[in-house]
N, C-alpha and C positions, 0 to 999 in steps of 0.2 A: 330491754334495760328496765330495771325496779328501783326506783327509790323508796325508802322509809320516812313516814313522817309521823310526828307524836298528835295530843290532842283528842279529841274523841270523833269517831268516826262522823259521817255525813251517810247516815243510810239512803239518803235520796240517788248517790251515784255505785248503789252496790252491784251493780250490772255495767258493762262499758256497752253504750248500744253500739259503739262504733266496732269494736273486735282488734284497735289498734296493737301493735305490738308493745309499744312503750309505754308501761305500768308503774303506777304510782300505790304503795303496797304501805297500809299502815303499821305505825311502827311498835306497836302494843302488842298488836294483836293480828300478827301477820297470818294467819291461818282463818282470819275472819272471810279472808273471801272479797273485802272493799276496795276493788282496786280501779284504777283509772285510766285513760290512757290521754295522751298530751291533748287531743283535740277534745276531750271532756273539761279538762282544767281550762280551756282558754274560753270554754262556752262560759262554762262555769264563774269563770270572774268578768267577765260581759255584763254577769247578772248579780254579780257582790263580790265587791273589790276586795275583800278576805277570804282566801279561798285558799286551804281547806278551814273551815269552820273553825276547828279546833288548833289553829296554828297559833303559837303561843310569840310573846315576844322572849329577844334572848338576850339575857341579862350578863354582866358581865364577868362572873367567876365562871358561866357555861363555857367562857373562850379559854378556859384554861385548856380545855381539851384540842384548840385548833392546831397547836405544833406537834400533839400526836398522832391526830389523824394528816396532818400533811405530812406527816415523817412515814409513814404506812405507803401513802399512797406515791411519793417516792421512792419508796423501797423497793416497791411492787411494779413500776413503773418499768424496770428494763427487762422484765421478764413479759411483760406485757409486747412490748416493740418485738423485742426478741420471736415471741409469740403469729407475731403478725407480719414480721418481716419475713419466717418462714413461709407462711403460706404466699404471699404476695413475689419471692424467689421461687416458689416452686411453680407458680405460676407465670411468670417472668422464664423460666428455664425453659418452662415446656415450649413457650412462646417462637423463644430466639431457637432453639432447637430444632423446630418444623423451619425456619426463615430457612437453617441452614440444608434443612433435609424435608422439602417440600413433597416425595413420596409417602411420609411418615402420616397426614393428614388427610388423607384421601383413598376411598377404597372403588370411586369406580372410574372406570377410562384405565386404568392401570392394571398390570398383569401380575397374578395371584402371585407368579414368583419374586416377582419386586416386592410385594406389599410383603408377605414372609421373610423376606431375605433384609427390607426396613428394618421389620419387627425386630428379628435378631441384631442387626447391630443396636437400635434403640436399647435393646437391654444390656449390651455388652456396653455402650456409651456409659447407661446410669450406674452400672458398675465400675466402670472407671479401667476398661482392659485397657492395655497401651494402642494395640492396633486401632479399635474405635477410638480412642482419644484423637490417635495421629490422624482418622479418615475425616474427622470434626472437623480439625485445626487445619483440614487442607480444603474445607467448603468454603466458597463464599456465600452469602446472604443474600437472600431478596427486599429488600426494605421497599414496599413499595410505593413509599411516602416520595422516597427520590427515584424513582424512574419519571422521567419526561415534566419533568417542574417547569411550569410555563414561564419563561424569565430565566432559566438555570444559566449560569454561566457557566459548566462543565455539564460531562456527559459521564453520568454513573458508571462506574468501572468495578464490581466485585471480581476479581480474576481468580482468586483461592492461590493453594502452593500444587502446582501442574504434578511436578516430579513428588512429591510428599504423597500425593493421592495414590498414584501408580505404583508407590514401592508399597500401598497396604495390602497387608495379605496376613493369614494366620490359619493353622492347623485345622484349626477346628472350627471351623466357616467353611460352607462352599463357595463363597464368591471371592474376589478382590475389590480393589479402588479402582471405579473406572471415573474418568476427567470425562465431564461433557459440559459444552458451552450453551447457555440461552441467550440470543438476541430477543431484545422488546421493541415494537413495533409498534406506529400506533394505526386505528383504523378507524376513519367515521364511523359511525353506530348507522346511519343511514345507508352506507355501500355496503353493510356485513348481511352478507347473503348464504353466509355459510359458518359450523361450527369453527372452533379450533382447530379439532382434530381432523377436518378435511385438507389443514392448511399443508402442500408439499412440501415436501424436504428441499424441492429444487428452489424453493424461497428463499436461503441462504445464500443461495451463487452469486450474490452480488455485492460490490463494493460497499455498496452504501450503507448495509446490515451492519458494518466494522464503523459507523458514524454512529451507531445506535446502542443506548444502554446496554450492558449484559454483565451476566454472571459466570462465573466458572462451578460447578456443583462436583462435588463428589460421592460421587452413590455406588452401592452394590454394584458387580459387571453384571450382573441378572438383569437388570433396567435399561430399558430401552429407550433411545428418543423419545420416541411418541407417549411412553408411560412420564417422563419428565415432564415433555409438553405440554399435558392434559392434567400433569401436579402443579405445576407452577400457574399455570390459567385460573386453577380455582383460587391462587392465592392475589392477584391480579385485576384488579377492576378497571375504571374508567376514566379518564383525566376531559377537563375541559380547556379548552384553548381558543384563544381569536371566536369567541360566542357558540363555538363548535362541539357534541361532547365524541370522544372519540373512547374508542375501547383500544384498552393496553393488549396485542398480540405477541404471545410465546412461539416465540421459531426457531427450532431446534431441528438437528441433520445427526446419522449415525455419523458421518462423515467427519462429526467435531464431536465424537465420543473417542477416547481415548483408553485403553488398558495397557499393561506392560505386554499380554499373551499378543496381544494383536500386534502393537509397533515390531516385537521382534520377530514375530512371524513374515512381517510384511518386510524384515532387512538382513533374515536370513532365505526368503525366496528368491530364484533366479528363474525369469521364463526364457523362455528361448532366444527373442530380439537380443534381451538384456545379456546373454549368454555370448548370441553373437557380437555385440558391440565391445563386452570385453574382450571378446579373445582377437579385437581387430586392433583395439588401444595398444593388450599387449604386444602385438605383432610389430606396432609402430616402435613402441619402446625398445624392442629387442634391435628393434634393425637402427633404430638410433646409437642405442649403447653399442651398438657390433661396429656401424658407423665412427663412431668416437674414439671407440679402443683403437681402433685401425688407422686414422690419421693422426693418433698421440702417437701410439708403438713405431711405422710403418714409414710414414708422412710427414719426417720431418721438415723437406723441402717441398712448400707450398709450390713450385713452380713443378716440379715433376707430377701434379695434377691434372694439365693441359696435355702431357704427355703419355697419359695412361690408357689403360683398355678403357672400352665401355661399360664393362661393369663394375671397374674401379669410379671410373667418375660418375655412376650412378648409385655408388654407394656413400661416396663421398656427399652427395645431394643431404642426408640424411646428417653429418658429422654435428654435434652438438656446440665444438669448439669452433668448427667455420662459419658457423651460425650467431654464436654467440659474439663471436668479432664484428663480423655484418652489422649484424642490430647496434650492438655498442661504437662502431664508427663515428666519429664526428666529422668526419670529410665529407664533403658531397661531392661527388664524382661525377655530377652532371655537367653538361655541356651550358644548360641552360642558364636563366639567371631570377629565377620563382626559388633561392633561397629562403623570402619569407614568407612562403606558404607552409614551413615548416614549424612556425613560432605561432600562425595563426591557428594551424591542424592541432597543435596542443594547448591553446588556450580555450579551444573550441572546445576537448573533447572531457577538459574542465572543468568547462559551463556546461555543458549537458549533464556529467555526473553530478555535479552540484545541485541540479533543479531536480533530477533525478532521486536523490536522494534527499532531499526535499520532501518531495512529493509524496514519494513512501513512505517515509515516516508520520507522514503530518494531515493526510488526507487517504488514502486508500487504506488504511489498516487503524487497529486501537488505538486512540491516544487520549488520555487525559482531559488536555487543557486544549483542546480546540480552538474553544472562544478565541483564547490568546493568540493563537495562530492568525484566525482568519482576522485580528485587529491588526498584527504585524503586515498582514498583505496591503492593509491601504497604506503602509508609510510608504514617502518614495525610494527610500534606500534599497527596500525588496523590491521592484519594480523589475531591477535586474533576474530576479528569480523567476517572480509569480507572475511574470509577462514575459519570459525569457525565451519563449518554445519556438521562436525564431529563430534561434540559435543554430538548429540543424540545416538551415538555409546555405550558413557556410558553407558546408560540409558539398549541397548542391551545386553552388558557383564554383568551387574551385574543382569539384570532378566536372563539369561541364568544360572549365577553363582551361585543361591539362589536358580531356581527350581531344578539342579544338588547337590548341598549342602543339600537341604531337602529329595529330594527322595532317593538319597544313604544314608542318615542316616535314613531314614524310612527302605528301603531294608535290611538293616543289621538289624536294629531292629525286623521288622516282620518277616525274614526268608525267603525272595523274594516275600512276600505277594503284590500286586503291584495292590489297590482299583482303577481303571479305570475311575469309574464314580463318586466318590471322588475328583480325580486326575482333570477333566475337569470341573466338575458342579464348584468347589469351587473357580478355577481359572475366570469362566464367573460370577460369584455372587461378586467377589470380585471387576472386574472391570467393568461391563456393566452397573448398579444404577447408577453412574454420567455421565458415559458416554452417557445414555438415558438420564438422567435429562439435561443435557448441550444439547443434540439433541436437546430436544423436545421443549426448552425455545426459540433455536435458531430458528426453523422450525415455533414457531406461535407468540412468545412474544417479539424478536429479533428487529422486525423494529419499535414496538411502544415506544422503549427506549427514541428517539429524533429525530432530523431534522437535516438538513446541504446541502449543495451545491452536497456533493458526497455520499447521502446519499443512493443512489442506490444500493451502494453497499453491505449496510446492506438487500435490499431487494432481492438482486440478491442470496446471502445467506443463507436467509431464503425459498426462492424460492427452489433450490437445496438440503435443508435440508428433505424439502416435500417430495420431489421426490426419493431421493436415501437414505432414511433414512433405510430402509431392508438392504440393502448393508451394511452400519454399525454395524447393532445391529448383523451381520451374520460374522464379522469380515471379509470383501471379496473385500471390497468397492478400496483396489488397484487393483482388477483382474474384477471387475465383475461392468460394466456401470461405469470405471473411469471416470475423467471429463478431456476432452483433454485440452491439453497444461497447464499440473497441475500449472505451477508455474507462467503463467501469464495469467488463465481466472479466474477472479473475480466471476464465477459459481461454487466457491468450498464453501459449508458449513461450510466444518472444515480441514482447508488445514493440522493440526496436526496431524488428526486422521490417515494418513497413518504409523505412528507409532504404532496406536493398532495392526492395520490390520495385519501388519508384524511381531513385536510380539507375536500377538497371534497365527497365522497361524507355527512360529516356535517352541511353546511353545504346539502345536496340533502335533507334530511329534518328540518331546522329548524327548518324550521315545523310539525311536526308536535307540538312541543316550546313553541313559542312562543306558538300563537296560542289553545291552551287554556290558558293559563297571562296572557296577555289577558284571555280571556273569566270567567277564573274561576280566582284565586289557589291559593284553597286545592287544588280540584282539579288547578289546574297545577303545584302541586307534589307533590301526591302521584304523580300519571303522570311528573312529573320522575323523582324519586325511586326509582319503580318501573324506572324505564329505567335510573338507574343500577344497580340492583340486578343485573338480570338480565345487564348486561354483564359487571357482577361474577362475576356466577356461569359465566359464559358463560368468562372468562377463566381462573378457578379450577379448571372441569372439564378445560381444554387443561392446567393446567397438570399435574394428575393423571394424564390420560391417558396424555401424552406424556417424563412425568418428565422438565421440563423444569426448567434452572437458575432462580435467584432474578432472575438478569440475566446480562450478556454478562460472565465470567469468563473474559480473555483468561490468567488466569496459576494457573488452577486447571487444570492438566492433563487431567481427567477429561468436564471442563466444554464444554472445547473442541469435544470432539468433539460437541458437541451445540449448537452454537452456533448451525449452520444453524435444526434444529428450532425453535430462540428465534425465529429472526427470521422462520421460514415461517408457522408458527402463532398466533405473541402478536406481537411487537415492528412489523410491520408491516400489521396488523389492526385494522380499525377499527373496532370493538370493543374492542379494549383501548383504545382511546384514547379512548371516547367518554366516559367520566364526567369526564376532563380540559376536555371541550367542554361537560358540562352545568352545572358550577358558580352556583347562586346563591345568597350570603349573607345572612345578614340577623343582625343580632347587636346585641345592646344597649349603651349606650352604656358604660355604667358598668364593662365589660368589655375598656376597653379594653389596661390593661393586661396583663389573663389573658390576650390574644388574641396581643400582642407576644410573649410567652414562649412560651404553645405553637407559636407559627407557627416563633417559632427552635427550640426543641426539634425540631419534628416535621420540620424540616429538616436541622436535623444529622442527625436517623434516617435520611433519606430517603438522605444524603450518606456517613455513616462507617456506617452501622448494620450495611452487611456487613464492617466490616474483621475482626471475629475470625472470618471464616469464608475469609480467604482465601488462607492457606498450607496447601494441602491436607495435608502432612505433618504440620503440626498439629492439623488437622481433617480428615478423611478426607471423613467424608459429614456433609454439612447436617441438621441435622433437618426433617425433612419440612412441617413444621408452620410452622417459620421461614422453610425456602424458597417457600413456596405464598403464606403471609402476604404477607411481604415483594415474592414478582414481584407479586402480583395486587394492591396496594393502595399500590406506590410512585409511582405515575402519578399517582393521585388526591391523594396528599398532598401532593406535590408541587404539583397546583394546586391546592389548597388553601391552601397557605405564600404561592401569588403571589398567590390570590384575597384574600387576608386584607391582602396589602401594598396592591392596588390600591382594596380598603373603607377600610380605614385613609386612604390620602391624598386620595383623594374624598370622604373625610368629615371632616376638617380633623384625622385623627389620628398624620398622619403625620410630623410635626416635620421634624429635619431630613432623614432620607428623604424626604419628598414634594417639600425644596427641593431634593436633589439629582435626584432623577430627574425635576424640572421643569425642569432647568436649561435654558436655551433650545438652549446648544451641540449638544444631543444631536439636536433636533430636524432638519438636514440629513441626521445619518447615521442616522436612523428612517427618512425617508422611502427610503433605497436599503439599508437591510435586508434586503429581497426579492430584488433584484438580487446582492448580496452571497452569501444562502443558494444560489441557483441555480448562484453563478459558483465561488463559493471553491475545489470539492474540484476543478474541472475543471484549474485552476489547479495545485493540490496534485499532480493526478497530471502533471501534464507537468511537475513540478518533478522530482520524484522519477524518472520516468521517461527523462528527462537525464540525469540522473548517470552520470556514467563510471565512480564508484567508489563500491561498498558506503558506506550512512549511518555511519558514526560517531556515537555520541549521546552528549550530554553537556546538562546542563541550559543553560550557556552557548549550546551552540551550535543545542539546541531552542528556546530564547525569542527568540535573533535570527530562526532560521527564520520562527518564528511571525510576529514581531511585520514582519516581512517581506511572507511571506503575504497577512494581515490589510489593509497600506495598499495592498497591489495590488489585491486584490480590490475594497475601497472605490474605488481610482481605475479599474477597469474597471467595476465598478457604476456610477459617476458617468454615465462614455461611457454604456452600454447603458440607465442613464435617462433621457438626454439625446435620445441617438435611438429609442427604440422605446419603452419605456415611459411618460414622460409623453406624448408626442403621439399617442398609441393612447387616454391617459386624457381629453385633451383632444379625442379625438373622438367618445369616447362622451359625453362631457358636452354635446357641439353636435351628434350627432346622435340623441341619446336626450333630451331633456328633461325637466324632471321632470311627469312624467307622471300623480302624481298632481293635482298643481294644475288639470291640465287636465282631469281626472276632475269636482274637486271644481264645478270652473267650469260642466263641461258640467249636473251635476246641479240649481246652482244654476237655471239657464237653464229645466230641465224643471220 
């Protein structure tokens, strides 16, 4: 900068010793050479308050001239801005451009053909081609001011537009838009032992990466993970936290890199499995439709079906119409009088989807607004939710209470006759048909449903279905190749199915329970009794050992980390759940109102009983005593509270409880319960795993999800009863008879 001033030089400062840039240039004689710079003028009047020498005073016809020079220098003024705002935009563009396209800045860790295949769109960008425009407008940004803000009440979400990336494409490029995801991590600066780009791809496999900042980019398909990885890192520094300083880690998987060439590659391939599962779907199909034509055309009189060959009534097994009648019944045609275990089985299976879809939305996958979430789990009204996981306890008691209910009145009937291979065959026919079918869809047909940003994890899924599908169908698959850290590796096929497992493995040793308890009451309850103890104890000592939580504490910090341990050792052990399956009451009449009250008491414990333990800040640590208590004895109370509802209205004490949960309506959606439990979460995750953009949650827009959910999965259970489940039930019924009768007959005859 030069200013002009009048007056007669000061040759003492004809030299700046300083070398400053900002010059002060006299105004006569500007070629003289006399010029100054600001830290000379300030010595300068230190040492004579009139500085420069020759500075004149200004009288006042000289101010005639000040509205022309301020008229000038307004004038000049927006070409000036104008001036400056370009360079300060173009430096600004370059900026937000690299946030968006973080290969664009970095030439080493990265492969020569990304950096070229950058270069080129960069240039195509600053010409303003459409394809580069649209591949821009579908990246999101690394800003990385907001990754991991200590205090953040949200979890940064850039997600970009998923499908806008992958339709880019243009003639004259060799690449396309490929979608790949960055999760950020953070990592003490103390435990980093190792670069970036050592870090595995298998680092994404878990739940808890979907709790962590990330961006969605879209880059050249030339570009690989690891070239991302090792771009985004240099733009990434280091955050401090709780006195700690930790380094921000980029974690990226080809497995969350996305192109169009690939998805349709991957859903127009068939391997051979996948070959064979459809051509066994359609076989089911045809022989249902062949079935269905044949009893509309044929069959009009439903009674000339008792009448027919063998392999009319085994065709018939299959009829779509006889089936569909069946399910839609509202009569119960049983002998018995556990009417209201049918109003209970569907308010159960309810609450489980409910929490269900909960949970995937709000915790295992992207979401938003977190924070908000884990605030809503301390009020009591979610209690019923975020503490619900009891829920499937029902589900234990009353299969416990049904095969006890059937084989003591079969015992009394036959005379201790007690058909073994009856007893097991009929119980795996009944439930393994959907259980396979929902396998085998997920293991081959699973990921060609759709696409999405977190679609991996329908393939991570199906993957895991492949592989430990034996384990299943052998009911074992909690004891035998579990998949570690059940409740946050996304490598579980079917995270429900640890319910068969346990079921049926308790349901495999029944009669061990049952038929001294036939033979001899009193003894059969003290061996009752004793088995639940020991389960008790059994439960109690895991939980000491392993200083495990009271239950699954999604919003206790501390807890977390130990959540896996919950579900390795108790929550999916059958053993914890066995005293839910031994239940039998007996209680006096006069009692019944005591039994009304404690049953609701010991249910609201079961349900709020942890809520003052669960703002860690206000409660650090549990007491020992309350936590051990509470894990090891809320399972059983819980069937308890149902055992008591289901005494109560089998024994006329159930008022209007027993007429609501008789109510006939429930009765259609009882019998597709099970189809329901199998189908729902498979549902849940390909909902979720669609999404183009991070969950938003708000209770609005979780109970349309839900109540959404819910009627799909009933109308996909409908189909999957129609086809596979009843006509599997109606084959075991016509090819298994009941075989005690023929027992009893044969013996008569001897």
């Amino acid at each position: 900068m030069t200013v002009r001033y009048g007056g007669s030089p000061d040759l003492s400062f004809s030299q700046c010793p300083t070398g400053g840039e900002d010059r002060f240039l006299h105004l006569e004689n500007p070629l003289s050479g006399t010029t100054f710079c600001s830290a000379c003028i300030h010595e300068r009047i230190s040492r004579q308050p009139t500085f420069p020498v020759g500075r004149q005073s200004i009288k006042p016809p000289q101010l005639r001239l000040v509205p022309r020079i301020l008229y000038n220098l307004i004038y000049r003024l927006p070409s000036l801005v104008i001036t400056l705002s370009m360079v300060n935009k173009n430096t600004l563009d370059e900026w937000w451009v690299h946030r968006s396209v973080p290969t664009a800045s970095v030439t080493s860790n990265v492969s020569e053909e990304c950096i070229r295949d950058t270069r080129e769109y960069l240039v195509a960008l600053h010409r303003h081609e459409s394809w580069a425009v649209k591949m821009y407008e579908s990246s999101g940004k690394v800003i990385e001011n907001l990754i991991h803000i200590e205090g953040g009440e949200s979890v940064h979400h850039e997600s970009g537009l998923f499908d806008g990336c992958l339709s880019v494409q243009s003639d004259g490029v060799s690449f396309k838009g490929q979608y790949c995801t960055v999760f950020f991590g953070l990592k003490p600066v103390a435990e980093e032992e190792r670069s970036l780009d050592d870090i595995p791809d298998a680092d994404v496999e878990n739940v808890y990466h979907y709790q962590k900042p990330s961006v969605g980019f879209c880059l050249p398909s030339t570009c690989t993970a690891s070239d991302l990885r090792s771009a985004v890192a240099q733009q990434v520094g280091h955050r401090v936290g709780k006195g700690k300083n930790f380094s921000i880690v980029a974690i990226s998987s080809e497995d969350y890199c996305y192109t169009e060439e690939k998805i349709h590659n991957r859903r127009t391939t068939f391997d051979n499995v996948t070959l064979i599962v459809l051509s066994a779907f359609g076989l089911l199909a045809v022989t249902v439709f062949t079935a269905t034509g044949y009893d509309v055309l044929f069959n009009q009189n439903e009674q000339k079906t008792v009448d027919s060959s063998f392999a009319v009534q085994l065709l018939q097994c299959f009829s779509a119409k006889r089936n569909c009648k069946t399910i839609l019944e509202t009569t119960d045609n049983s002998k018995d009088n556990l009417s209201c275990l049918h109003g209970i089985r569907v308010l159960a299976i309810c609450w489980i989807v409910l929490i269900h879809v909960g949970g995937g939305l709000t915790f295992t996958r992207l979401i938003y607004n977190r924070k908000m979430v884990i605030e809503n789990t301390l009020m009591w009204h979610y209690q019923s939710i975020t503490n619900g996981l009891f829920t499937v306890d029902t589900f234990f008691l009353m299969s416990g209470l049904l095969v006890a209910f059937t084989q003591m009145r079969q015992l009394d009937r036959n005379g201790g006759f007690f058909n073994i291979r009856r007893f097991y065959g009929h119980r795996y026919m009944r439930l393994t048909p959907v259980y396979a079918f929902v396998l085998a869809f997920v293991a081959t047909l699973y990921p060609y449903l759709g696409t999405g940003p977190d679609w991996n994890l329908i393939e991570q899924k199906s993957r895991d279905a492949r592989k430990n599908w034996w384990t299943n169908m052998l009911y074992i698959n909690n004891y035998v190749h579990p998949t570690k850290n059940f409740l946050t590796n996304p490598n579980v096929a079917a995270g429900e199915t640890w319910y068969l497992a346990c079921d049926m493995q308790m349901f495999w040793i029944s009669p061990l329970l049952i038929y001294p308890l036939w033979r001899s009451k009193r003894a059969g309850i003290l061996w009752a009794v004793g088995s639940l103890l020991v389960s008790l104890a059994i439960s109690a000592t895991l939980f000491v050992v392993y200083d495990l939580p009271a239950t699954i504490f999604w919003m206790r910090p501390s807890d977390i980390l130990k959540i896996d341990a919950y579900a390795d050792k108790h929550y999916v052990q059958t053993s914890a759940r066995f005293p839910s399956y031994i239940k039998k009451i007996h209680i006096n009449k006069c009692l019944v109102v005591t039994g009304w009250v404690m049953a609701t008491l010991t249910g609201m414990v079961v349900i709020y009983g942890m809520l003052p333990y669960l703002d860690e800040n206000t409660v650090p640590v549990i007491d020992p005593v309350v936590r051990i208590s509470y894990g090891v004895l809320y399972h059983s109370a819980w069937a308890l509270v149902i055992g008591w509802v289901i005494f109560a209205c089998t024994h006329g004490y159930g008022g209007f409880v027993h007429r609501f949960l008789s109510w006939k309506l429930f009765l259609p959606f009882s019998r597709l319960s099970y189809a329901v439990y199998l189908l729902h979460l498979h549902y849940t995750f390909t909902y979720i795993s669609h999404l183009r953009k991070p969950f938003y949650y708000s209770e609005y827009v979780y109970f349309t999800t839900y109540l959404g959910t819910l009627v799909i999965a009933f109308m996909m259970a409908f189909v999957v009863s129609v086809f596979v489940e009843m006509p599997f039930t109606n084959l075991d019924k016509l090819l298994f008879p009941n075989e005690i009768k023929a027992h009893l007959q044969t013996k008569k005859k001897n």
